[in-house]
VMD Tcl script that builds the backbone (N, CA, C; Angstrom):
set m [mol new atoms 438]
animate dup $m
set s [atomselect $m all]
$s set {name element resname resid chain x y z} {
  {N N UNK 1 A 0.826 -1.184 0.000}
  {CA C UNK 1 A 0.000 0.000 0.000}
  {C C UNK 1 A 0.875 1.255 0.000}
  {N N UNK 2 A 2.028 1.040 0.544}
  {CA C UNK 2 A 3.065 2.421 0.848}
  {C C UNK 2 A 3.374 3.071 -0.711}
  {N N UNK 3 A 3.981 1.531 -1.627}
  {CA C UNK 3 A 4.254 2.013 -2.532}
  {C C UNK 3 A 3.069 2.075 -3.733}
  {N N UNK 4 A 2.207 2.251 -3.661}
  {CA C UNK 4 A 1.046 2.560 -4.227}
  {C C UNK 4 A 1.162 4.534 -3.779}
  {N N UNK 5 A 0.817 4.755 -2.616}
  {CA C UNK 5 A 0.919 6.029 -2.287}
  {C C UNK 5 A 2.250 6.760 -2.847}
  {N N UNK 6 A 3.314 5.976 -2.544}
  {CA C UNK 6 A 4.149 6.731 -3.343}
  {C C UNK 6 A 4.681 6.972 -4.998}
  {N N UNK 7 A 3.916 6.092 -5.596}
  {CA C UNK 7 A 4.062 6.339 -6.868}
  {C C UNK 7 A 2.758 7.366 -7.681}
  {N N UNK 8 A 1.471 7.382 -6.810}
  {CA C UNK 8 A 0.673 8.432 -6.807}
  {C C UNK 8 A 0.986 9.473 -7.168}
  {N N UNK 9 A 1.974 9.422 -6.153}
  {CA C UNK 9 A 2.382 10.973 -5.220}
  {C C UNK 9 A 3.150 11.089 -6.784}
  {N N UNK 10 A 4.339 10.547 -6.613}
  {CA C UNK 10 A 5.046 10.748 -8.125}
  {C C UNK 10 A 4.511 10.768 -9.650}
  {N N UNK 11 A 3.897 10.537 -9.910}
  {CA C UNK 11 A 2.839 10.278 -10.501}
  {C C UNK 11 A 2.348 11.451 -10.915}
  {N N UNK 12 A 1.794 12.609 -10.294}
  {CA C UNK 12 A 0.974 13.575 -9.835}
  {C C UNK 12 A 1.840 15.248 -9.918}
  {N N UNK 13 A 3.231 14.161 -9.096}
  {CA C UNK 13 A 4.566 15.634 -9.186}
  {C C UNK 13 A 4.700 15.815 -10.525}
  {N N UNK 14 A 4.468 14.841 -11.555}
  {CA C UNK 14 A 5.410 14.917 -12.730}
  {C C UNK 14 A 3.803 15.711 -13.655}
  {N N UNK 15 A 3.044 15.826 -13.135}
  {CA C UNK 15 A 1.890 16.214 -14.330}
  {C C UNK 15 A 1.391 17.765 -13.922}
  {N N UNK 16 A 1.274 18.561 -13.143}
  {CA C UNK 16 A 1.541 19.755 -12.633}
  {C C UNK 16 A 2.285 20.816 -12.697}
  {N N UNK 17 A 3.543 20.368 -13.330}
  {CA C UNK 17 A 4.982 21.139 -12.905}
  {C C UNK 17 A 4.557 22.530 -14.080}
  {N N UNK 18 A 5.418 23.074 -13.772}
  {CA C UNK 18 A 5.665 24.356 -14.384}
  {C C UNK 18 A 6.015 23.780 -15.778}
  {N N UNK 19 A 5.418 24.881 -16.985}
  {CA C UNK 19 A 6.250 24.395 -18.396}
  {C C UNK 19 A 7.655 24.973 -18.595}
  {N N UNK 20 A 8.280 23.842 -19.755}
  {CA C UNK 20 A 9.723 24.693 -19.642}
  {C C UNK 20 A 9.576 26.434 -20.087}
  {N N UNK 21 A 10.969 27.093 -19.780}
  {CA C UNK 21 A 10.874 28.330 -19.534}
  {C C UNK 21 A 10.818 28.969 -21.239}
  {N N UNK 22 A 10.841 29.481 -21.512}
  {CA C UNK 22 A 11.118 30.011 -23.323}
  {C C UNK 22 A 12.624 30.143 -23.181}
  {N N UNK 23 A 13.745 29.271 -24.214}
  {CA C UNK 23 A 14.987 29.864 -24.450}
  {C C UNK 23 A 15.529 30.660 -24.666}
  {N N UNK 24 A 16.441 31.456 -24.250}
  {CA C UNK 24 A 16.773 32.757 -24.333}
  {C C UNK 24 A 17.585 33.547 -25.656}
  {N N UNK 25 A 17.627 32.120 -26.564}
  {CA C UNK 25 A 17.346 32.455 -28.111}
  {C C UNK 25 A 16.546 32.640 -28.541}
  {N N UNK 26 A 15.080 32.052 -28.089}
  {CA C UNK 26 A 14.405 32.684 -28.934}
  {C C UNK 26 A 14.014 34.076 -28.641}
  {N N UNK 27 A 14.760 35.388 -28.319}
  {CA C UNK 27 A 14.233 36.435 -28.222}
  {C C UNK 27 A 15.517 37.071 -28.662}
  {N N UNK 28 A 16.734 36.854 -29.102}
  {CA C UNK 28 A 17.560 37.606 -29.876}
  {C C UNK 28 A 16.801 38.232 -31.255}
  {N N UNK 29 A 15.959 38.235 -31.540}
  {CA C UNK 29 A 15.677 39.218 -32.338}
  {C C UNK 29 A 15.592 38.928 -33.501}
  {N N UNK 30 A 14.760 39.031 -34.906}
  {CA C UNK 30 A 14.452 39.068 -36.307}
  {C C UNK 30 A 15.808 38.519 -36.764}
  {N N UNK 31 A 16.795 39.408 -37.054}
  {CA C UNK 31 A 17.834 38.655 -37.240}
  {C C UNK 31 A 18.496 37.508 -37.015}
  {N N UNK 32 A 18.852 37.064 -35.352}
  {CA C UNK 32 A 18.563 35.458 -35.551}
  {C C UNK 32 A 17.761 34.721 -36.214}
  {N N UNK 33 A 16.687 35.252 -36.548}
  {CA C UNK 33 A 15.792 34.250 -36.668}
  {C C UNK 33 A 16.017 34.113 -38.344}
  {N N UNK 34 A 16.569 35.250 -39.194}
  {CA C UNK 34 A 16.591 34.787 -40.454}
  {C C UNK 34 A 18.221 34.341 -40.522}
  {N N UNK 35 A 18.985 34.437 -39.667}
  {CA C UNK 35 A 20.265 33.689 -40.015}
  {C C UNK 35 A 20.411 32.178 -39.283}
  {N N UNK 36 A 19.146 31.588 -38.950}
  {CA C UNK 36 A 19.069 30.212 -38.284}
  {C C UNK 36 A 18.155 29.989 -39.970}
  {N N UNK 37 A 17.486 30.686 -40.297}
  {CA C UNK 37 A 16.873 30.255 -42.009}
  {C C UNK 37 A 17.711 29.982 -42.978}
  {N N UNK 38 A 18.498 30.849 -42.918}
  {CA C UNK 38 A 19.557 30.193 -43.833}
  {C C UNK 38 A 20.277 29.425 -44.341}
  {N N UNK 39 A 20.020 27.998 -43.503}
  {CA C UNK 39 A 20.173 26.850 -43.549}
  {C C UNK 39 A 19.204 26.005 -44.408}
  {N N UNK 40 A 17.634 26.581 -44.462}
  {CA C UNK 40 A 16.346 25.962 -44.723}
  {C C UNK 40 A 16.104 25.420 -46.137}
  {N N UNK 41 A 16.869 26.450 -47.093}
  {CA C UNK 41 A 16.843 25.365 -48.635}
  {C C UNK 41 A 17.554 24.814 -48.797}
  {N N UNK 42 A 18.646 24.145 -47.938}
  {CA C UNK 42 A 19.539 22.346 -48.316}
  {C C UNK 42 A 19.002 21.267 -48.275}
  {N N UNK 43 A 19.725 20.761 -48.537}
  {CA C UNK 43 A 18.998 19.490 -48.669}
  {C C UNK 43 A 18.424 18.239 -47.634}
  {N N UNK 44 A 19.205 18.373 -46.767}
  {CA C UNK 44 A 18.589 17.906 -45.589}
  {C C UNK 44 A 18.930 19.430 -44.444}
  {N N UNK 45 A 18.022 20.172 -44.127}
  {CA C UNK 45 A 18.058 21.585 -43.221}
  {C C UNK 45 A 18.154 21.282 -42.017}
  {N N UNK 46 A 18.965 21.946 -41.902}
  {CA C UNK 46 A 18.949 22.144 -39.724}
  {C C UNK 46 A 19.169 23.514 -39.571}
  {N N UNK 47 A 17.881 23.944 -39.167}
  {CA C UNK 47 A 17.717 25.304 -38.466}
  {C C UNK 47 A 17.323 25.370 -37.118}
  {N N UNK 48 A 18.279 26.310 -36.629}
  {CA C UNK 48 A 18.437 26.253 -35.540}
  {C C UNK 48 A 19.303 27.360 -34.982}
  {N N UNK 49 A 18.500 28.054 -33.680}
  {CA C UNK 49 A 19.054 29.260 -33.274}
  {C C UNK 49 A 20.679 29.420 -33.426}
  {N N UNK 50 A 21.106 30.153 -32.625}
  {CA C UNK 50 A 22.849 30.031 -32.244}
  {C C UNK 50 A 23.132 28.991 -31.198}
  {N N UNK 51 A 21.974 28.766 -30.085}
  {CA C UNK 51 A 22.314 27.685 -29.095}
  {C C UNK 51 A 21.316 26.379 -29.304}
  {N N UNK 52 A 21.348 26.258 -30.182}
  {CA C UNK 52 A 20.504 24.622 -30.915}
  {C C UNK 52 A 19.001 24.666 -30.928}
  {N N UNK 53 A 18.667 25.457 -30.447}
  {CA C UNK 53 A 17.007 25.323 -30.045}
  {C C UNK 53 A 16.191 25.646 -31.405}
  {N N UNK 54 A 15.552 24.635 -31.537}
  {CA C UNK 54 A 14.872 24.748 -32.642}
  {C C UNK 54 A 13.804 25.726 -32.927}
  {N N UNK 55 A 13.026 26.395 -34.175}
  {CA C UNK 55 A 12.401 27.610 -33.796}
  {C C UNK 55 A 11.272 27.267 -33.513}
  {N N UNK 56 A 10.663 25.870 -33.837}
  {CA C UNK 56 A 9.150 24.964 -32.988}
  {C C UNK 56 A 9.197 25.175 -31.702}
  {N N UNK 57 A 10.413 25.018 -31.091}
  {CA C UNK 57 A 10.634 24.855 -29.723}
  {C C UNK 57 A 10.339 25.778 -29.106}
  {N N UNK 58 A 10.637 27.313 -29.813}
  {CA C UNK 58 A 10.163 28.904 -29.265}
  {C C UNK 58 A 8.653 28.852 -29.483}
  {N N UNK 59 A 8.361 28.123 -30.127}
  {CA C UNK 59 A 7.025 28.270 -30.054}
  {C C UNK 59 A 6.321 27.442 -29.176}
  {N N UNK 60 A 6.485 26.256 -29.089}
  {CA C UNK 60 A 5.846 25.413 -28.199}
  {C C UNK 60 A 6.041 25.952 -26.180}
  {N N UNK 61 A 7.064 26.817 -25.909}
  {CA C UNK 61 A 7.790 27.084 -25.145}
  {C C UNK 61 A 7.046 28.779 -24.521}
  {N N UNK 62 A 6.380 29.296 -25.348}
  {CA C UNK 62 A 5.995 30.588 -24.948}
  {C C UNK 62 A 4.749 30.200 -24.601}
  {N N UNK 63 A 4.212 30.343 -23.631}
  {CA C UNK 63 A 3.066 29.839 -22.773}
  {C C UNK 63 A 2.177 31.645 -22.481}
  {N N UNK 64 A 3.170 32.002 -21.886}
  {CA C UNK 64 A 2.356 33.327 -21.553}
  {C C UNK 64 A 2.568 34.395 -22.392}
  {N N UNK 65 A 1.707 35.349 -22.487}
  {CA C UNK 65 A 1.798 36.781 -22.804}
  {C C UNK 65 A 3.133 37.504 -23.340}
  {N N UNK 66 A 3.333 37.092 -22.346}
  {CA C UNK 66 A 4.864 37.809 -22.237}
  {C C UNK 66 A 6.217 37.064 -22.888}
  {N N UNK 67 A 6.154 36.125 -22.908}
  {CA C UNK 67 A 6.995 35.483 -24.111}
  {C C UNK 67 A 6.102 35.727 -25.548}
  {N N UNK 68 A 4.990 35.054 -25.406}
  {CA C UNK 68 A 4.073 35.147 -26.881}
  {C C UNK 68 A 4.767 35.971 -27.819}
  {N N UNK 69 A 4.838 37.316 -26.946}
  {CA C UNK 69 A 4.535 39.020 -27.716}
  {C C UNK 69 A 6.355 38.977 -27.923}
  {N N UNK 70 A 6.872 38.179 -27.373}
  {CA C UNK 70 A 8.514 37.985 -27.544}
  {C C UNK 70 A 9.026 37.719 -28.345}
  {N N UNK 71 A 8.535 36.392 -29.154}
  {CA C UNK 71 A 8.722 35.540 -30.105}
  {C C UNK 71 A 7.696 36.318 -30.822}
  {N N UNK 72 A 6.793 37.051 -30.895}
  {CA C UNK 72 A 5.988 37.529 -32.095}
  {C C UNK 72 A 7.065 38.631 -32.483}
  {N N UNK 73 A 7.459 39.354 -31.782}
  {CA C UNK 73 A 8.764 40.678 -32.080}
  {C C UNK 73 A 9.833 40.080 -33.141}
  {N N UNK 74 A 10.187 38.845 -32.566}
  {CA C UNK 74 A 11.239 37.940 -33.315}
  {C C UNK 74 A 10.546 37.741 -35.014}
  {N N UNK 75 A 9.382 36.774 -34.949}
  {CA C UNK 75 A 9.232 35.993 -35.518}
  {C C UNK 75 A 8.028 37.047 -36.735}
  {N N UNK 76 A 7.851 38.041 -36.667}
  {CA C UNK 76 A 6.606 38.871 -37.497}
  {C C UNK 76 A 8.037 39.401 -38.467}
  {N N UNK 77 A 8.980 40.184 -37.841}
  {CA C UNK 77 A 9.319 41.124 -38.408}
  {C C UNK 77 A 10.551 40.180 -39.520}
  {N N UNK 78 A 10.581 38.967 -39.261}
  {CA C UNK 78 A 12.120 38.237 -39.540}
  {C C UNK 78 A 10.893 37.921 -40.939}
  {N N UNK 79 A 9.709 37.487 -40.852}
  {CA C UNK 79 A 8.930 36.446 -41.815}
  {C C UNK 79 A 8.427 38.175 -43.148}
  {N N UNK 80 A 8.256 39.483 -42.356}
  {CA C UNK 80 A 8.374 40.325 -43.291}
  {C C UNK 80 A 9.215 40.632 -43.651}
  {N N UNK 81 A 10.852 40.549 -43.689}
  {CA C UNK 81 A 12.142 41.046 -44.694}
  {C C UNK 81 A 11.863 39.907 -45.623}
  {N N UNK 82 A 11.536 38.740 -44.924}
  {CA C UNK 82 A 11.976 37.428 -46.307}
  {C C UNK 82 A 10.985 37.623 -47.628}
  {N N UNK 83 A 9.373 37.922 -47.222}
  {CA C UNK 83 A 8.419 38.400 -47.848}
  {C C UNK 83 A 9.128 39.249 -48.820}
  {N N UNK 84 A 9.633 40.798 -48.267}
  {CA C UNK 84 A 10.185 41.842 -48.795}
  {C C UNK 84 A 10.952 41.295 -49.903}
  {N N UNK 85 A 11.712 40.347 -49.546}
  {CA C UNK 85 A 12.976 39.850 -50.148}
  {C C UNK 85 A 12.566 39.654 -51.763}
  {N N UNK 86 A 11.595 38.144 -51.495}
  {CA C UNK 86 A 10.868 37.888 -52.954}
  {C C UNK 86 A 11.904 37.010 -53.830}
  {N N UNK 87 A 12.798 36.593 -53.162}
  {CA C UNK 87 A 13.681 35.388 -53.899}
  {C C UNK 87 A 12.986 34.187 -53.687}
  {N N UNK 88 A 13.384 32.992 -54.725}
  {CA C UNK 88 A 13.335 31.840 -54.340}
  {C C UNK 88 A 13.466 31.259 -53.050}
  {N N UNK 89 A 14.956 31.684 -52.803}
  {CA C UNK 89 A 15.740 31.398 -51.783}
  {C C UNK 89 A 14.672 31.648 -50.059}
  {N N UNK 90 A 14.451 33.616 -50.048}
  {CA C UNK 90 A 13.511 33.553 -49.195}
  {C C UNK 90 A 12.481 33.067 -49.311}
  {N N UNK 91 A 11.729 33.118 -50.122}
  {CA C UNK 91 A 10.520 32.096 -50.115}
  {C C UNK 91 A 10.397 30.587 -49.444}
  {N N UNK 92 A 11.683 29.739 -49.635}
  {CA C UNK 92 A 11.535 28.762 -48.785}
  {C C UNK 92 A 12.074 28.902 -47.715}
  {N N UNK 93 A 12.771 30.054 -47.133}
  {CA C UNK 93 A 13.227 30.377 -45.333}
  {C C UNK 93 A 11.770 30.647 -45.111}
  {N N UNK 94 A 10.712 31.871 -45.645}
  {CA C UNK 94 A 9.751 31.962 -45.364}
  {C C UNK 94 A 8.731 30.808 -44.721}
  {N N UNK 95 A 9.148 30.164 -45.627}
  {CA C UNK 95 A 7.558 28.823 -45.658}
  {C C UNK 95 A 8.339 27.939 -44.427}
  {N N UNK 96 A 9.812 27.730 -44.336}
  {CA C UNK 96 A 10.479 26.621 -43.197}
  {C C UNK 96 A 9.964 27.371 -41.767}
  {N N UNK 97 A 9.555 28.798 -41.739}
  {CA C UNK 97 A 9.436 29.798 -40.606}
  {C C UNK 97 A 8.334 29.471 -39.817}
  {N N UNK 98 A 7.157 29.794 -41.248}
  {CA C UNK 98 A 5.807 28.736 -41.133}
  {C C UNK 98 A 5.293 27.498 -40.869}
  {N N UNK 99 A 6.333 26.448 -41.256}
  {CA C UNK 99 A 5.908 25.622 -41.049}
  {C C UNK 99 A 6.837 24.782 -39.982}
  {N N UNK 100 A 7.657 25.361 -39.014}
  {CA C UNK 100 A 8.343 25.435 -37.972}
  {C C UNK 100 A 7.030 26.089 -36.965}
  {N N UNK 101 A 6.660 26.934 -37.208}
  {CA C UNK 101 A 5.684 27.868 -36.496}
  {C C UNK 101 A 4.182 27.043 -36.205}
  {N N UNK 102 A 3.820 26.383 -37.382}
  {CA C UNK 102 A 3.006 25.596 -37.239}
  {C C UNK 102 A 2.928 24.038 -36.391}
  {N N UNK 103 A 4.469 23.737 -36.574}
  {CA C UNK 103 A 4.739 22.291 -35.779}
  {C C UNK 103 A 4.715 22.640 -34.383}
  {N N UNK 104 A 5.411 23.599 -33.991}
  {CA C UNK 104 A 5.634 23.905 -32.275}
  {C C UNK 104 A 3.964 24.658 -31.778}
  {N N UNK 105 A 3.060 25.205 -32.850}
  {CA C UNK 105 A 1.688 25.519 -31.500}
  {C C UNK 105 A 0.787 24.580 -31.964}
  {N N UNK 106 A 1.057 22.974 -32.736}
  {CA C UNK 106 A 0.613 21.851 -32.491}
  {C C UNK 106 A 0.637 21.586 -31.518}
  {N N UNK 107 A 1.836 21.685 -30.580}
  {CA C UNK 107 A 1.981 21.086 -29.593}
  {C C UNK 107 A 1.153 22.194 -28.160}
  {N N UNK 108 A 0.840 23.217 -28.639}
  {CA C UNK 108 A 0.068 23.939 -27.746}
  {C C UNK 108 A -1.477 24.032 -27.486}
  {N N UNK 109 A -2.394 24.848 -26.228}
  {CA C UNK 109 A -3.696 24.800 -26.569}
  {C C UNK 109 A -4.823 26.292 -27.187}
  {N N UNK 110 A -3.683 26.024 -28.269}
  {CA C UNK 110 A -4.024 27.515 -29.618}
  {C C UNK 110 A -3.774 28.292 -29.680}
  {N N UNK 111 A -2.979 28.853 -28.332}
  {CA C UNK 111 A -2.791 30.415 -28.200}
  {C C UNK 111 A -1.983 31.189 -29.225}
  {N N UNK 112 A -1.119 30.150 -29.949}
  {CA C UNK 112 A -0.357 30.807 -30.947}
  {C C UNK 112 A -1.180 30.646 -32.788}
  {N N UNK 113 A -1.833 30.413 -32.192}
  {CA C UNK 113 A -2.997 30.527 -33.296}
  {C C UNK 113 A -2.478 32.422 -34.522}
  {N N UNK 114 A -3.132 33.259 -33.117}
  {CA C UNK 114 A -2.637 34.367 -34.154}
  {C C UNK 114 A -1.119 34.716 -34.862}
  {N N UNK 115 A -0.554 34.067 -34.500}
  {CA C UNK 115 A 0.910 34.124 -35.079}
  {C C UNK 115 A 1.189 33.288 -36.145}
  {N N UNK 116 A 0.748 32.129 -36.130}
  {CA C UNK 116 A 0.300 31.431 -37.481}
  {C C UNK 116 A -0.811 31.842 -38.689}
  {N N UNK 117 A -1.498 32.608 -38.396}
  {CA C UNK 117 A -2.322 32.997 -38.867}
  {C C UNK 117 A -1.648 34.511 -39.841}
  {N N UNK 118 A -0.416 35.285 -39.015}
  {CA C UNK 118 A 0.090 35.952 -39.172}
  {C C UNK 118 A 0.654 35.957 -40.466}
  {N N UNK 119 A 1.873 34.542 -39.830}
  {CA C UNK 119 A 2.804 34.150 -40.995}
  {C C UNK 119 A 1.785 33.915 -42.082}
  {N N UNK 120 A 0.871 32.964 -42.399}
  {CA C UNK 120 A 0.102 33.064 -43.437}
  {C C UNK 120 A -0.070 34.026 -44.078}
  {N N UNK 121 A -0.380 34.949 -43.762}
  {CA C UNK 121 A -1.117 35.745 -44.331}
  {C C UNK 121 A 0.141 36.622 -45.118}
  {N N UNK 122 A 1.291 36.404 -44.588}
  {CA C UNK 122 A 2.488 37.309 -44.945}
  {C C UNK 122 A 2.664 36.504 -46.544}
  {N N UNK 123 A 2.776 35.307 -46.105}
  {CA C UNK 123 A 3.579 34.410 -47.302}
  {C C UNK 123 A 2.538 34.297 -48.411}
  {N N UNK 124 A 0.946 34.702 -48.064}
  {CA C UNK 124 A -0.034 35.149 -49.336}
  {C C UNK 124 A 0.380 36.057 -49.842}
  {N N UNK 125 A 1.286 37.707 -49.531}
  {CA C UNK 125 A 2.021 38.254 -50.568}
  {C C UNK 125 A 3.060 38.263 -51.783}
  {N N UNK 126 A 3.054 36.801 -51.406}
  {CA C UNK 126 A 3.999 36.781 -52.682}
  {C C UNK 126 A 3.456 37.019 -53.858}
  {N N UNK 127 A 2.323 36.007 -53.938}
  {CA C UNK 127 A 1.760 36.083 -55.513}
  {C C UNK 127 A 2.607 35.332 -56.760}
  {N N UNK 128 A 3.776 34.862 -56.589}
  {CA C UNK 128 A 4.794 34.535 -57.467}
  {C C UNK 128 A 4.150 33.029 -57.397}
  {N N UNK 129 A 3.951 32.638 -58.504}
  {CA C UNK 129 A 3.726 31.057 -58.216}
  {C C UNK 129 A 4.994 29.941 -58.270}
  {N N UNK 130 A 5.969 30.656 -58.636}
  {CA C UNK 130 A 7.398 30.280 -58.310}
  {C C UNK 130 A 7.264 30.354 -57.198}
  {N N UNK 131 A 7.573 31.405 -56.312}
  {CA C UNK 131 A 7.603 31.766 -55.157}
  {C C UNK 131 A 6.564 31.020 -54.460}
  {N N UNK 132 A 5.579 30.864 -54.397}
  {CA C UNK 132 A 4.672 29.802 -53.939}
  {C C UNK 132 A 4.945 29.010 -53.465}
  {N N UNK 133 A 5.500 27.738 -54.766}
  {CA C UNK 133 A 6.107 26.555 -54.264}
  {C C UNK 133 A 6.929 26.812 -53.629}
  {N N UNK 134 A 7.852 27.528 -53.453}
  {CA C UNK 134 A 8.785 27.345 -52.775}
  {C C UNK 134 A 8.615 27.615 -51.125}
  {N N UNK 135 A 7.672 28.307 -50.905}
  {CA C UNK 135 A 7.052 28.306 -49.588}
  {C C UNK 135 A 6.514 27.068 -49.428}
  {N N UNK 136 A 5.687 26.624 -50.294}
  {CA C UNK 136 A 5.140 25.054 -50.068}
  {C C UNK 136 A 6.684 24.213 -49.431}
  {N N UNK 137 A 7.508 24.237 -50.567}
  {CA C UNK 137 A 8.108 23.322 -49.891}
  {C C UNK 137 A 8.939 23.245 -48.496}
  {N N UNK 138 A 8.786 24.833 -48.131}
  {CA C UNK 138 A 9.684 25.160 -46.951}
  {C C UNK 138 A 8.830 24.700 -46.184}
  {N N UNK 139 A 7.248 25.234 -46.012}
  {CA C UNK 139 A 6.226 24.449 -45.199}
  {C C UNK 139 A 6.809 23.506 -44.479}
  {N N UNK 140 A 6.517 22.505 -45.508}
  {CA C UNK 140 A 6.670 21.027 -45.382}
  {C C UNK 140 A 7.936 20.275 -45.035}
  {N N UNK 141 A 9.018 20.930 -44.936}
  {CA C UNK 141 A 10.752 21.298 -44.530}
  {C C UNK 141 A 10.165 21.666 -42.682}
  {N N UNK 142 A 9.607 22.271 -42.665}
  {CA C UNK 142 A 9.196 23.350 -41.352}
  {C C UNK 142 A 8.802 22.664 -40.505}
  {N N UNK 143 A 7.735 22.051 -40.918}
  {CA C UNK 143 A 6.387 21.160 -40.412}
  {C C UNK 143 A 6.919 20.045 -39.338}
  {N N UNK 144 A 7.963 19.169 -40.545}
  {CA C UNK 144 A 8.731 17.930 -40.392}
  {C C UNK 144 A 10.709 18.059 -39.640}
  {N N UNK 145 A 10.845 19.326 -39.591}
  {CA C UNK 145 A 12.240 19.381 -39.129}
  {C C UNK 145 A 12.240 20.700 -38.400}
  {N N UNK 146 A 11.467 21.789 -38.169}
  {CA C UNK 146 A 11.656 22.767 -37.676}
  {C C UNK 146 A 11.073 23.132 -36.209}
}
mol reanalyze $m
mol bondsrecalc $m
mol representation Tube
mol addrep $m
């Protein structure tokens, strides 16, 4: 019976706890965030801040307000230069941004909804149907590795 109570107990510690904290990469700023992209059209991509953290991870990781609006500072203004940009090239950092963005508030309960909703709406300026795909395929780069 003791160890019944005590695996309860443990049990219980582990489902409560605080979430992890947001990494303190993800708030270096727009610029990190498009020189961790720069990796995103090779052939097998690893993007990833300066200290490994993936950019899903900033997302899955901002719980409150106050990170949210952190990673939105980061992550709005980095997904409008690439827009601006209008290369191939940005077009698929764009779409890996998105669909990095989209894998990490899977793992949340929606709050990053408007920030996805954001990026969307950015990467509808292209209009290039070149440019298109190539967001498609960063997506799907994003989705699955970001």
């Amino acid at each position: 019976m003791r160890r019944l109570v005590l695996l309860a107990g443990l049990a219980l510690a582990g489902c409560g706890g605080e979430p992890d904290a947001l990494p303190p990469a993800c708030s270096e700023g727009p610029d990190a965030i498009v020189e961790a992209l720069a990796g995103a059209g090779g052939r097998d991509p690893m993007v990833a801040l300066t200290d490994g953290t993936l950019l899903s991870t900033c997302v899955s990781h901002a719980f409150d307000d106050a990170d949210l609006q952190l990673l939105g500072y980061s992550v709005t203004p980095a997904a409008d230069r690439l827009a601006e940009e209008a290369t191939p090239k940005a077009a698929v950092e764009l779409g890996f941004l998105l669909g990095a963005v989209r894998r990490g508030a899977a793992h949340t309960n929606g709050i990053h909804l408007e920030l996805v909703r954001k990026l969307e709406g950015t990467a509808r300026t292209l209009g290039d149907p070149a440019l298109e795909a190539g967001v498609r395929r960063g997506i799907a780069a994003g989705e699955a590795r970001g």
